[in-house]
N, C-alpha and C positions, 0 to 999 in steps of 0.2 A: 504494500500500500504506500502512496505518497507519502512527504512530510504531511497534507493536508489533514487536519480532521477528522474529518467526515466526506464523501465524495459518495455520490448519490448518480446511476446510470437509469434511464426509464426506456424502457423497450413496447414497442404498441406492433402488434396484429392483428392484421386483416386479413381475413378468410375472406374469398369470393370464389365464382363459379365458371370452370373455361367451359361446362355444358354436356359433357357427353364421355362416358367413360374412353383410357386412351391406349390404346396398342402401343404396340412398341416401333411400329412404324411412324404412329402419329408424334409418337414423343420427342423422334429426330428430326418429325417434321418442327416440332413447335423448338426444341434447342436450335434449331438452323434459324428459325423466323428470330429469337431471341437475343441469337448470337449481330445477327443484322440491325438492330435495335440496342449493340453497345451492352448485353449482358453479358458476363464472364460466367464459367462453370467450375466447379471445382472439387473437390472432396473434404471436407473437415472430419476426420473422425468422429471427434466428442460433438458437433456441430447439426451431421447428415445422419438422415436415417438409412439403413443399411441397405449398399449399393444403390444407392440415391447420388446424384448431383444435385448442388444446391445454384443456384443460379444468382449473384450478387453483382450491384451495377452502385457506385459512388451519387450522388442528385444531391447539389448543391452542399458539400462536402458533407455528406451523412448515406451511413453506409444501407442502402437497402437489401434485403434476403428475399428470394422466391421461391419456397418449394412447390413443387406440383405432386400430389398424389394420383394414382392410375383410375380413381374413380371419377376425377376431370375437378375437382377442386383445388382450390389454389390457396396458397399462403403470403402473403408478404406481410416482413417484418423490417421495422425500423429501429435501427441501433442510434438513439439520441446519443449524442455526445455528452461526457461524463461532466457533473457540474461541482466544482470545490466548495467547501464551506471551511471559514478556518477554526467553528465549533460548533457544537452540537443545538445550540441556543437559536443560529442561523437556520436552524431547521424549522423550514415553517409546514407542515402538512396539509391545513387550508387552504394555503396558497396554490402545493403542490396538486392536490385534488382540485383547485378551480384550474388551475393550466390545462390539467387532463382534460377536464369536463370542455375546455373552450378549444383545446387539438383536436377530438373527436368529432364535434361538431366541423371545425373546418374541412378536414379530411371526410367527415359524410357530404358535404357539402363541395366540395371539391373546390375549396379555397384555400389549399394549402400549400405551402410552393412545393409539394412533392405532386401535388394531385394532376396535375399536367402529365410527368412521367407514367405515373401511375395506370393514369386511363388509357394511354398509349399505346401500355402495354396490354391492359385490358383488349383494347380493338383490337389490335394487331391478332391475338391466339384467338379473337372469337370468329375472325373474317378465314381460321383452316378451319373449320365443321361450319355445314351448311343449316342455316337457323332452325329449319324444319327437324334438326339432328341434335338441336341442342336444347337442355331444361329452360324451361320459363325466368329460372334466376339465371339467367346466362346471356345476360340482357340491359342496354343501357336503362328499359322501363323497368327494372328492379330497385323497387325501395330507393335504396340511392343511389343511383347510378351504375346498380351492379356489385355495390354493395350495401353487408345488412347492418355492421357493427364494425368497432374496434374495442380490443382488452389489450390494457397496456398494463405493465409489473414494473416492479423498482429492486435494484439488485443496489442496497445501499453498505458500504464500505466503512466500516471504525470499530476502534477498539473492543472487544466482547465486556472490558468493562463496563460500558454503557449498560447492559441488559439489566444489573445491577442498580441504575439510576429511573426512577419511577417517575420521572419527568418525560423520559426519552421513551420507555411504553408506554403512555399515555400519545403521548405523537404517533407510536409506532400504529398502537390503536386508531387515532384517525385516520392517520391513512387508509387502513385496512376497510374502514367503517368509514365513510366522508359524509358529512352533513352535506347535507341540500345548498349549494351556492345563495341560492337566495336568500338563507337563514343566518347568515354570516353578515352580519352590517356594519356597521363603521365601530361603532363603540366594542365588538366583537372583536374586533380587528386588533383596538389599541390596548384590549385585555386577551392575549389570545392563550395565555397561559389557564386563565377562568374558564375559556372557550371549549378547551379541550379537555381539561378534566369534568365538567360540565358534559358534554359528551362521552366521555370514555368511561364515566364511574360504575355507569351501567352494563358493560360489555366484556367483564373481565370473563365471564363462563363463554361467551363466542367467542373471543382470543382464544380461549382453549383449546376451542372444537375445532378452529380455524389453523390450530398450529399442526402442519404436516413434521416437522423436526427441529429439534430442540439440545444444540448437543452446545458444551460448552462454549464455543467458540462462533457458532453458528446457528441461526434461527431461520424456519421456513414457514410460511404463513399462506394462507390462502383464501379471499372472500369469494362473494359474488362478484365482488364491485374492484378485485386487482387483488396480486399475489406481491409480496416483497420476501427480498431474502436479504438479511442483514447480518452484519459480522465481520468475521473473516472469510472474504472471497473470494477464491483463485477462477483464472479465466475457464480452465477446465470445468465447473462448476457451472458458470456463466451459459458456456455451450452443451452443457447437459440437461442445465433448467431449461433451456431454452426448446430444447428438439422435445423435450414433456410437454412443455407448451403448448408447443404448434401440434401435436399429435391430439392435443386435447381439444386443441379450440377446431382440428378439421374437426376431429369426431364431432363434438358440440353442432358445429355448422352443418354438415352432412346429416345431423340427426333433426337440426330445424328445415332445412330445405325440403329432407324427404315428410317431414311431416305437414309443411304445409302445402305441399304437392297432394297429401294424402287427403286433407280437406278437399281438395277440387275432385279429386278420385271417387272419395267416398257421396261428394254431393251427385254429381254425375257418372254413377257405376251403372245407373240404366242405359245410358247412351253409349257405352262400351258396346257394340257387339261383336266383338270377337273375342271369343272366350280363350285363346291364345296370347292375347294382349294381356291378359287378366294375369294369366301366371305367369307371364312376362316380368309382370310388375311385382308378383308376389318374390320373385324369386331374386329381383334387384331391390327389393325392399326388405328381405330375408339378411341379405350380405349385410345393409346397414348398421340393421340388428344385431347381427353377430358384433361387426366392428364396435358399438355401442356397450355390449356386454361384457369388454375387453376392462372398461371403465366400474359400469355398476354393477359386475357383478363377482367384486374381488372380497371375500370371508373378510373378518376382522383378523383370522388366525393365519391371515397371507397377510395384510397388509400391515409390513414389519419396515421392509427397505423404504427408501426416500419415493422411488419412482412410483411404488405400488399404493403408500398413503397418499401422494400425490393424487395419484386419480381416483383413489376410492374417497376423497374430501374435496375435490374439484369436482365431480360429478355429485355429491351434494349439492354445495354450494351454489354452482352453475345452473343449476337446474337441468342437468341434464339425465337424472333419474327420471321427473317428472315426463321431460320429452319420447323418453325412451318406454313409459308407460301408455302412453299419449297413440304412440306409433305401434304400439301392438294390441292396442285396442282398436286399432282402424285396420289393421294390418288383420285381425280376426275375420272384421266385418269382408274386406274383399275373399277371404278361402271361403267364409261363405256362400257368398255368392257365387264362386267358381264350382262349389260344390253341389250348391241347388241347380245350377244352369248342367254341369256335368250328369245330374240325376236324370233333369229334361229331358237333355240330348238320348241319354241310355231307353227312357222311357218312350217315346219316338221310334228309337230306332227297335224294341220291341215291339211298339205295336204295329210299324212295318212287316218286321216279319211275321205277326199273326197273320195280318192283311195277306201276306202272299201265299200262307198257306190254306189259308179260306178259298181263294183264288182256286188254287191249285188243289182243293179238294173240289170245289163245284167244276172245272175240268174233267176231274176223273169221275163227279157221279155222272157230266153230261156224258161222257164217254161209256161208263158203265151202262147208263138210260138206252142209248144207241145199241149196245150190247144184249141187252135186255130186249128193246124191241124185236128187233129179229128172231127172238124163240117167242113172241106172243105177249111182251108187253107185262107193267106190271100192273095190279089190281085197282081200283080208284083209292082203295084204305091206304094201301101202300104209297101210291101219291102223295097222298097228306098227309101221312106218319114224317116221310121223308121233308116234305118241304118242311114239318115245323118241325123237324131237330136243325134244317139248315136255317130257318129265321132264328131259333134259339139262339145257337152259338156264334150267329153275325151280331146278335143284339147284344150277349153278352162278351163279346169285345169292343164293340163300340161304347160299352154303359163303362166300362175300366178303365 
């Protein structure tokens, strides 16, 4: 660590959608279109996820990250530049919680001076899959321009003596917990010491819950509302928190897109008719699931290491339990229907071949009849015996 203080780094991700799951032809298509566009490729071990290239391009001296997963969702991350404080007192987390709150907004807004590169990049990998190929969030008409959110984290840097100083968790705690900007007024401001204990007195048992590790030297935390890791931090650290991250926040994203995909599904599962679409979708909505369950559904008696409490407290937190219940409740309703429409089809296609062997029995009695005539025909009783067993067994197929 520097001579400095304190030195505080803020990292923000952005999930968005390139549209359409990607071969591995398509993927050298989009490294080629990317590398044309001034992205570099590389490998980070502690960084990349295994045999993955991470794709990193400098925009206005700050380094951005792009991973792509093979299910056509994308990642960028921006590495802010590290910021000194020369003591702990300079810590303001108010402040640091309204900058967040006023970044996010410009970057959903596409007012940021990264947002230019950004959407660029966006066009460029949506213009290789043809729109009719790509998901509905894979689209400037999405939410914001294609994207839905940013979750940004603070990897803050100083002595572990601090953990010790009940000034500095109390901070540590708003951050994790940010009051509402609006609620934050002037006179808030020139007491912010009252501000924040005032806020934090209440939230010592969700510190708790929220703490993924907790080792002398080293603290990991986790909200809904951003993740800090404070202490002593080595870069390897850095790029390991960081690939949890991004693997959490696609799952997250890929679990909200497929879900509100599933609303439009589930509203309009009558105007589906083809019942091959259905398990189409059952089966690319199945994968989700799985990759979802990677997250919520780690025992308490696994989740021991860093990476594994990480997502079984980030998938709390995030809500991405809730989503993930959300999508197997919709996800029931379509195998129902694939089920009842399958029952149909079998029903149909049984009473087809009733049909043809009714058919094909009045054939052979007309045949038998002809056969009959020629030695003398049969009696008038026998006539009508015959015709009502043949009206019988027509009426009761057609009544089933």
């Amino acid at each position: 660590m520097s001579s400095s203080k304190l030195k505080i780094r803020c990292i923000r991700i952005i999930p968005w959608d390139i549209g359409c799951w990607i071969t591995n032809s398509k993927m050298q298509k989009i490294i080629s279109c990317l590398k044309k566009n001034d992205w570099k490729f590389r490998e980070i071990k502690k960084y990349c996820r295994n045999n993955y290239l991470i794709g990193y391009k400098i925009i206005n001296n700050i380094a951005v990250t792009l991973d792509i997963f093979n299910d056509g969702y994308a990642i960028f991350t921006i590495h802010e530049k590290a910021r000194n404080f020369n003591n702990e007192y300079e810590f303001d987390p108010v402040s640091l919680n309204s900058q967040k709150t006023d970044i996010h907004k410009k970057l959903l807004t596409s007012s940021h001076s990264l947002s230019s590169e950004l959407n660029k990049t966006k066009q460029a990998l949506w213009k290789i899959f043809p729109n009719r190929l790509r998901r509905k969030s894979a689209n400037t008409n999405w939410e914001n321009a294609g994207f839905s959110y940013v979750f940004s984290f603070f990897i803050i840097q100083i002595s572990p003596m601090y953990f010790r100083n009940k000034n500095f968790v109390e901070k540590i705690t708003t951050l994790l917990f940010p009051m509402a900007v609006e609620e934050v007024t002037t006179s808030a401001l020139m007491d912010q010491t009252r501000s924040i204990i005032d806020h934090s007195s209440s939230l010592g048992k969700k510190l708790e819950e929220s703490t993924i590790a907790e080792f002398p030297y080293r603290k990991i935390y986790f909200t809904w509302a951003t993740s800090v890791i404070v202490g002593e931090v080595t870069s390897n650290i850095v790029f390991n928190y960081c690939k949890t991250m991004r693997e959490l926040q696609h799952a997250w994203f890929s679990a909200y897109i497929t879900d509100r995909n599933l609303d439009y599904i589930v509203n309009n599962i009558k105007n589906i008719n083809s019942i091959n679409k259905l398990i189409k979708l059952d089966s690319s909505i199945s994968n989700v699931s799985r990759e979802i369950s990677l997250f919520t559904s780690i025992p308490d008696s696994m989740a021991t290491n860093v990476i594994l409490r990480t997502q079984k407290i980030a998938s709390k937190e995030s809500g991405l339990d809730s989503i993930s219940q959300s999508i197997n409740s919709k996800l029931l309703h379509v195998r129902n229907e694939i089920t009842t429409r399958i029952e149909k089809r079998n029903y149909r296609g049984s009473r087809k071949v009733e049909f043809i062997l009714v058919l094909l029995t009045i054939i052979q009695a007309i045949s038998a009849y002809k056969s009959i005539s020629t030695t003398g025909g049969l009696s008038f009783t026998e006539i009508i015996l015959f015709g009502f067993i043949f009206l019988f067994v027509l009426l009761i197929i057609l009544i089933r």
